[in-house]
C-alpha positions in Angstrom: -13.0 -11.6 45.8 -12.3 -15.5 46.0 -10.6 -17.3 43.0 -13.8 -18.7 41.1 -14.9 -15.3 41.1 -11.7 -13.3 39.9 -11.3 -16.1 36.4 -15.0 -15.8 36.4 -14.3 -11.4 36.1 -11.3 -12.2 33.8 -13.1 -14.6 31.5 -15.9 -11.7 31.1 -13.2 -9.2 30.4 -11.4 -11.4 28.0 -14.5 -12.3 26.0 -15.8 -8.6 25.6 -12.4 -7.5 24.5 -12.2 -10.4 21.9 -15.6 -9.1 20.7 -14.7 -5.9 20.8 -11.6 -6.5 18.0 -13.5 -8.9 16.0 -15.7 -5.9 15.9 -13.4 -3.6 14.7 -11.7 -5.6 12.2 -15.0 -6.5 10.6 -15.7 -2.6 10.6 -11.9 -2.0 9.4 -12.3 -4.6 6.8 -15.3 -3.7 5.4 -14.0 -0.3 4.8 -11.2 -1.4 3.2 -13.7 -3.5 0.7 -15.7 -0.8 0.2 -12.9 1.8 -0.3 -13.1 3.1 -4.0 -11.1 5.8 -4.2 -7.3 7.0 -2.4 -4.7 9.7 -2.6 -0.9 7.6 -3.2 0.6 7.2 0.0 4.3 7.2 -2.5 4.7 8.6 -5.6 6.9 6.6 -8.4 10.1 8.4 -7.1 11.1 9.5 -10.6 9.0 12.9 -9.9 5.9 13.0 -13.1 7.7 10.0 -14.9 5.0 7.5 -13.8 5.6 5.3 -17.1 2.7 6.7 -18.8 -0.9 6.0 -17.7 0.1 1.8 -18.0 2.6 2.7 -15.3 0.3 5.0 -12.7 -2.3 2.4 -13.3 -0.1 -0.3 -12.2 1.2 1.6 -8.7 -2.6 2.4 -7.9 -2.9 -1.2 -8.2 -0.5 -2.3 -6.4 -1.0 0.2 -3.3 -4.5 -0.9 -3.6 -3.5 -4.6 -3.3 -1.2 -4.1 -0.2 -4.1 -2.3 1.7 -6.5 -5.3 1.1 -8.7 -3.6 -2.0 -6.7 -5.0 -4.7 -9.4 -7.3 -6.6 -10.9 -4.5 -7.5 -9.6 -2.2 -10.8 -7.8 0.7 -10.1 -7.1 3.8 -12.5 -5.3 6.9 -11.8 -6.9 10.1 -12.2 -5.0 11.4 -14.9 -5.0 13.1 -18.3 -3.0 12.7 -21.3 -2.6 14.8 -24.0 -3.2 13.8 -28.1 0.3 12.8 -28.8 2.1 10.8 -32.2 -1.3 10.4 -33.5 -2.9 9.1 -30.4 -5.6 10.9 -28.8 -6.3 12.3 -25.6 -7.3 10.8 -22.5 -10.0 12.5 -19.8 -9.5 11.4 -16.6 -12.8 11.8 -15.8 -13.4 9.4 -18.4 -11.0 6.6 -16.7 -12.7 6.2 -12.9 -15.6 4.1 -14.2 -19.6 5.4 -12.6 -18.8 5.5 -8.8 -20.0 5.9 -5.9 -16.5 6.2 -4.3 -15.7 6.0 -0.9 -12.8 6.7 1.2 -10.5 4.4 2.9 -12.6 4.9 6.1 -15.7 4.4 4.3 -16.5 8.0 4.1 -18.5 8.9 0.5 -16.4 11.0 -1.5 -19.2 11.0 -4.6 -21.6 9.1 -5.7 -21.0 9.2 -9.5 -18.4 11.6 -11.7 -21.2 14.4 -12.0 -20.9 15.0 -8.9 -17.3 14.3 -8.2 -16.5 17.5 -10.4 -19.6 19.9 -9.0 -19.7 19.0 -5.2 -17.8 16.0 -4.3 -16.5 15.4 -0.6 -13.2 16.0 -1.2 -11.0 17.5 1.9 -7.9 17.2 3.6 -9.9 14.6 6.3 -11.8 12.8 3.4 -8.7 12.7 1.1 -7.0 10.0 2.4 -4.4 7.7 1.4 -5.3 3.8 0.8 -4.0 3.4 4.4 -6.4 5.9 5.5 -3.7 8.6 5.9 -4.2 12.4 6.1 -2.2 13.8 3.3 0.0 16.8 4.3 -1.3 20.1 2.8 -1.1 23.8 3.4 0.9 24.5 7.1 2.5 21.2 6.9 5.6 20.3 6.9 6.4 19.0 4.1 3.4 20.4 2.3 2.3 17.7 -0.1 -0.7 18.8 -1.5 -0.1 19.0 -4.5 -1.7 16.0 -7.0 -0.9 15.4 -10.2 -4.0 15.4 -12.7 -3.1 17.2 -16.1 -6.6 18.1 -15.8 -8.9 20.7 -16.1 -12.0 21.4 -13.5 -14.4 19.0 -15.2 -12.1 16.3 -15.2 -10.7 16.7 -18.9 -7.5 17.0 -21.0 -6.1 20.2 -22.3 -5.9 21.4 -26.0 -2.7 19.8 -27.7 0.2 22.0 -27.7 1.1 23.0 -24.2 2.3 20.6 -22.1 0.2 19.9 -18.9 1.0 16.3 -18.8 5.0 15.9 -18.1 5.1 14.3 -21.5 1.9 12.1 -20.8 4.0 10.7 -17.7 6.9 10.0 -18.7 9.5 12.9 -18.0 11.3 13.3 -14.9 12.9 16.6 -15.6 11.8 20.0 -17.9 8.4 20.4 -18.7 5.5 20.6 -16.5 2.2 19.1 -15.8 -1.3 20.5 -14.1 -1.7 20.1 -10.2 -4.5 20.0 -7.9 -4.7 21.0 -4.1 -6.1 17.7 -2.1 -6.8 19.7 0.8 -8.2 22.8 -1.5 -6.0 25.1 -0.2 -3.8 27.9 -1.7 -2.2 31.5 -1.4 -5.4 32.6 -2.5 -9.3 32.6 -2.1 -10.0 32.3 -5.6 -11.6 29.0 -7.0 -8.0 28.2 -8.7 -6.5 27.5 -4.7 -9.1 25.4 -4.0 -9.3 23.1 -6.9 -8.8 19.8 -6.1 -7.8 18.6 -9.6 -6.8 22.1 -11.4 -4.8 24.6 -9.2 -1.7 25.4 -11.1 1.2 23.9 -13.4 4.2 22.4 -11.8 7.5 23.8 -12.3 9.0 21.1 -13.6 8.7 17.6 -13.7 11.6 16.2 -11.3 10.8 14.9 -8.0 13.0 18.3 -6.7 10.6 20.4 -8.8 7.1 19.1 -7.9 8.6 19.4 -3.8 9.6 23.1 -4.7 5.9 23.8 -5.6 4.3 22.0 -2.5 4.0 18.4 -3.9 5.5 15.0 -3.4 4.7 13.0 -7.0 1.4 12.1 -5.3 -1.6 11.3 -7.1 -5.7 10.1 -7.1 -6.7 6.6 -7.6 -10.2 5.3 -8.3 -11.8 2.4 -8.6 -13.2 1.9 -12.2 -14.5 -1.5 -11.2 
């Protein structure tokens, strides 16, 4: 092969590589736009003490921001219970109307109806907002656990047992309601495979929510 023809071969290469990336990062970055929904890659550190809903809102938001999908508004999926006169939050009720979609543009539901009755939610379409598979069941660690303080549909339990670790804000006794992201348990009962309503915690320290098979992790949405 003479010389004009070997830059000629290169230049070819070159040129179908370059489109090749600028194909990919369109196809990257358009997921990322679209992406409406995310398991926390990092929890607050401080166990369930997420500084109240203000505070979980906040971290969604900023995790959101660092992965390129920050102008939109992210909530977390979380109840709270009535509390000093205040009343109780759904999380269902926080998420906005959908559709959500995964950080690799997979559908996880098109509208909260559906989230709670058949939504795509898995370990491979649970993902973190940098499109990470979240441990779960025969991982090591095993972080499946997410903290919802929720009920199957979504909603916040009757006041006076605590589900919530003090609406977010305690890091130590106390407990709130967890839900499997890769739906997954000890058991083949409906419980195990909850995504939002498996079991309580048993406690509300960063050492207690490990002990049960979590990590402080939660679900963020998109409510705008």
């Amino acid at each position: 092969m003479n010389i004009k023809m070997r830059l000629s071969v290169l230049a070819a290469f070159a040129l179908a590589s370059a489109s090749w990336s600028a194909g990919l990062y369109a196809q990257q970055g358009g997921a990322q736009k679209k992406m409406g929904f995310f398991v926390t890659s990092t929890g607050s550190g401080k166990g369930a003490d997420l500084g109240g809903l203000a505070g979980a809102d906040k971290h969604c938001q900023s995790l959101a921001q660092a992965a390129g999908a920050g102008k939109r508004t992210w909530h977390a999926y979380l109840s709270t219970s009535a509390s000093g006169g205040a009343k109780a939050v759904n999380a269902s009720d926080r998420i906005g109307h959908g559709p959500w979609y995964n950080a690799k543009g997979v559908l996880i539901a098109r509208n909260v109806d559906q989230l709670h009755d058949n939504g795509n939610l898995t370990k491979q379409t649970n993902l973190t907002e940098k499109g990470g598979v979240v441990n779960g069941r025969g991982d090591t660690p095993n972080m499946h656990d997410m903290l919802t303080g929720s009920d199957a549909q979504g909603r916040a339990f009757p006041e006076g047992k605590d589900t919530t670790c003090g609406n977010w804000t305690k890091s130590g006794e106390g407990s709130a309601q967890l839900g499997h992201s890769d739906r997954q348990g000890l058991r083949e009962d409906v419980a195990a495979k909850s995504w939002n309503d498996s079991h309580p915690s048993r406690g509300c320290s960063q050492d207690a929510l490990r002990s049960t098979g979590g990590n402080g992790l939660f679900y963020c949405f998109a409510a705008k």
